[in-house]
C-alpha positions as CSV (number, residue, x, y, z in Angstrom):
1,X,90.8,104.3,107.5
2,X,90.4,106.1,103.9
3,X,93.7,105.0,101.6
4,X,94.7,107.0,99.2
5,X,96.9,105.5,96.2
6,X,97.4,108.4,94.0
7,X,100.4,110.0,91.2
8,X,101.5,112.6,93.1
9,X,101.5,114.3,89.3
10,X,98.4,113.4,88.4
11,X,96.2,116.3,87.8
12,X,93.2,114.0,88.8
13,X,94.5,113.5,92.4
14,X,95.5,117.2,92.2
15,X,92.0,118.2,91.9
16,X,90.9,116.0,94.0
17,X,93.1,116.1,97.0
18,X,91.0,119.3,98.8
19,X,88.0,117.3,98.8
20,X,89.3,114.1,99.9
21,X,90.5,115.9,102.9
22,X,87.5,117.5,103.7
23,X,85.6,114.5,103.6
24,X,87.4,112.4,105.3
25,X,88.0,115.1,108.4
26,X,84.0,116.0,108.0
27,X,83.1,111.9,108.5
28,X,85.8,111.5,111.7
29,X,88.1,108.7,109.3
30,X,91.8,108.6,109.1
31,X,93.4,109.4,106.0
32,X,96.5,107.4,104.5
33,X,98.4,108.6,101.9
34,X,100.2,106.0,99.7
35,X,101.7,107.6,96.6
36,X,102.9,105.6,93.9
37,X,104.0,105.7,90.1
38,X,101.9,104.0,86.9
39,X,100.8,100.8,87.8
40,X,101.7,98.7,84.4
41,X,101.0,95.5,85.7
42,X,97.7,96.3,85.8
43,X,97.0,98.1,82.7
44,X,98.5,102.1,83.6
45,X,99.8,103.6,80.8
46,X,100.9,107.4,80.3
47,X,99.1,110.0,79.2
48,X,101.4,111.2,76.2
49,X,101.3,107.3,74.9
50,X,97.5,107.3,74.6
51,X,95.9,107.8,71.4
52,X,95.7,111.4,70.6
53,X,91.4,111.8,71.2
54,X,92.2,110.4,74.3
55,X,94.4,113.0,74.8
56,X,92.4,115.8,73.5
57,X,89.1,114.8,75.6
58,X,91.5,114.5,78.4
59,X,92.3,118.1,78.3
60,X,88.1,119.2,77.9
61,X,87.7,117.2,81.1
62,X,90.3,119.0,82.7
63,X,88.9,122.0,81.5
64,X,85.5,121.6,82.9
65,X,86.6,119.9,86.6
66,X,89.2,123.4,87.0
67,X,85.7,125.8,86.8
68,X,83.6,123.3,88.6
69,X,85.8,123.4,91.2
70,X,87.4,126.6,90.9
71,X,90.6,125.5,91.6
72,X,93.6,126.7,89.6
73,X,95.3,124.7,86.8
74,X,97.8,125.2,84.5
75,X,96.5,122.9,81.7
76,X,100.2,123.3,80.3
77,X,102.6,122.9,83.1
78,X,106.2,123.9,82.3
79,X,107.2,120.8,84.0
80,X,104.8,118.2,82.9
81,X,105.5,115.3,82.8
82,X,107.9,115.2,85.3
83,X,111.3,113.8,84.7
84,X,111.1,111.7,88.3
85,X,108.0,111.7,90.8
86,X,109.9,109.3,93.4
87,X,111.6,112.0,95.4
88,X,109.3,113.7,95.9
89,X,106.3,111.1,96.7
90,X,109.1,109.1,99.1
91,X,109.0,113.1,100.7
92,X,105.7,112.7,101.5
93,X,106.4,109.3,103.1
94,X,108.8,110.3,104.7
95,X,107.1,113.3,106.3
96,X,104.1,111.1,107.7
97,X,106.6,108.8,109.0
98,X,108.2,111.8,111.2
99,X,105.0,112.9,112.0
100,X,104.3,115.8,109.9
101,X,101.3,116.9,108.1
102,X,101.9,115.0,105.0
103,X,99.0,115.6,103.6
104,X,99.6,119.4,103.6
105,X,103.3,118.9,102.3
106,X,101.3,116.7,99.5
107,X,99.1,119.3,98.7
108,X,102.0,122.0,98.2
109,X,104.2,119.6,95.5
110,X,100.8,118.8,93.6
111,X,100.2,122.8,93.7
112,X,103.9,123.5,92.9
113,X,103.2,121.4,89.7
114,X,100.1,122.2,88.5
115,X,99.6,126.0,89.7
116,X,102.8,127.3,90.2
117,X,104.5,126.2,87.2
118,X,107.7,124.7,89.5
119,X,109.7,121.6,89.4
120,X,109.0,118.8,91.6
121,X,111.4,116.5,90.5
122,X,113.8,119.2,91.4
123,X,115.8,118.8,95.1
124,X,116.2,122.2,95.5
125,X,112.3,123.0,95.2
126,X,111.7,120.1,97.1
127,X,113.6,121.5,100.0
128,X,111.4,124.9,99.8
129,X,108.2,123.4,99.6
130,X,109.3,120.9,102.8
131,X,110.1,124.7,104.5
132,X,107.2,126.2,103.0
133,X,104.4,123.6,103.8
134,X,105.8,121.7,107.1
135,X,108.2,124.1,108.4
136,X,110.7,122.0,109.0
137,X,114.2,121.6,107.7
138,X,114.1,120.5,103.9
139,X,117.6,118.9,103.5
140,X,117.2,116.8,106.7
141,X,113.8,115.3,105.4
142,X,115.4,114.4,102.4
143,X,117.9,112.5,103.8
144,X,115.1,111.1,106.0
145,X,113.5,109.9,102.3
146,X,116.3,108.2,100.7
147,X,116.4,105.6,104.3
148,X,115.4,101.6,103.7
149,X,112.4,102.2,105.4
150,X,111.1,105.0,102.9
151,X,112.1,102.9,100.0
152,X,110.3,99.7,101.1
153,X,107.2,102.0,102.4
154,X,107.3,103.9,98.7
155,X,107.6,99.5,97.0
156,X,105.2,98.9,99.2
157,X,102.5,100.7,97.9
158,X,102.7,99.6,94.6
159,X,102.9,96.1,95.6
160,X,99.7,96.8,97.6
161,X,97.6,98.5,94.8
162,X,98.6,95.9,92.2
163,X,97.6,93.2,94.8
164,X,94.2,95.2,95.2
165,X,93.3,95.6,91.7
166,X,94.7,99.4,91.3
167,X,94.3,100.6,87.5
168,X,94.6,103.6,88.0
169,X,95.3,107.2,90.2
170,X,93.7,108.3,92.1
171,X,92.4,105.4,93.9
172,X,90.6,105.6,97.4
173,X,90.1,102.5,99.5
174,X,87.4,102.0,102.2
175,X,86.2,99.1,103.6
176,X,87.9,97.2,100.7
177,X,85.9,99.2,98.4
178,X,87.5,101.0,95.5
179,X,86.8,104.2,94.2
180,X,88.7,105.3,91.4
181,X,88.6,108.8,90.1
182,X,88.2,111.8,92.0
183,X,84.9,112.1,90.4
184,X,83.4,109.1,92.8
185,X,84.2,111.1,95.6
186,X,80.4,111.6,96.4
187,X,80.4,107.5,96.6
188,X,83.3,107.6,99.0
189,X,81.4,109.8,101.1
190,X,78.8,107.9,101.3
191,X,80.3,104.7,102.1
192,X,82.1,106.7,105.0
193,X,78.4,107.8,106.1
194,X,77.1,104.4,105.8
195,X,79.8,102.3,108.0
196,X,80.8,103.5,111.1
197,X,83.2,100.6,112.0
198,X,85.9,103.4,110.8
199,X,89.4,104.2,112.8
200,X,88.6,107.1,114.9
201,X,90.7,110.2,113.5
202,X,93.0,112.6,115.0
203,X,92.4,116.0,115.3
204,X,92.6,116.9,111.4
205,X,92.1,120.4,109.4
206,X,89.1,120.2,107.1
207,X,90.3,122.9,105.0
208,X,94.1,123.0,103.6
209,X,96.1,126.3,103.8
């Protein structure tokens, strides 16, 4: 089993997210997708707070990970940073907990935000995207989000990745290993490829739509 603790905002776990998906189906593990917000307790702090080179080299990295991997990014979102990312990451709870692809309904608010120039923390574009990724009713998975059980799953998480040492998102766990960054991806992979005591996965797509 590959946990992933990861801002659903983040532009790291945004360009990340593809490859994650494709490793994990490609090495037969089970992904588990456990969004959560800024871990403070541990040292997280927000990007517009940081010192200003920080900021500035952040946006050169960016620059250089969008045409390595050719994926699209607004470097500028209109809707970054987002007034609330708890809707929409209890969504993606939610959805896994019904037993929909929430990995693909992940992949369609991170691209809403960062390619599509829409707004996540929005209920009404929430609703589309749960239609347009899942194909399932948006309001009714909504209400699904906003039950005990979401809430505790979404408090969960960060209790779990404070308890584990979580700095920072993305985060991928394996074996009790960290891997922070979606730049040690290669390492993940080859701790998957190393240790084959892994939960057997369900049939899952190696490429997202």
């Amino acid at each position: 089993m590959v946990e992933a603790f990861y801002g659903i905002s983040s532009p790291w776990a945004y360009l990340g997210f593809p490859r994650l998906r494709e490793i994990v189906a490609k090495e037969g593990a089970r992904l588990v997708l456990r969004p959560i917000r800024i871990i403070q307790a541990n040292g997280g702090i927000p990007l517009r707070t940081r010192p200003v080179a920080r900021q500035a080299y952040h946006r050169v990295e960016l620059l250089r990970w969008r045409e390595f991997l050719r994926l699209p990014l607004n470097l500028e979102p209109k809707f970054y940073p987002c007034r609330t990312i708890e809707p929409a990451a209890r969504l993606v709870i939610a959805a896994d907990r019904q037993g929909f692809d929430g990995a693909a309904l992940s992949w369609g608010i991170q691209s809403a935000l960062w390619s599509e120039d829409r707004d996540i923390a929005d209920p009404a574009t929430l609703c589309s995207l749960v239609e347009e990724c899942i194909g399932t009713d948006g309001k009714a998975l909504m209400a699904t989000s906003d039950t005990p059980e979401v809430m505790g799953a979404w408090l969960d998480n960060l209790q779990d990745a404070e308890r584990l040492g979580i700095f920072g998102t993305p985060t991928y766990v394996f074996d009790n290993e960290l891997f922070w960054g979606q730049d040690r991806l290669d390492f993940l992979e080859r701790k998957l490829q190393s240790v084959k005591n892994f939960d057997p996965a369900p049939n899952v797509p190696s490429v997202l739509s």
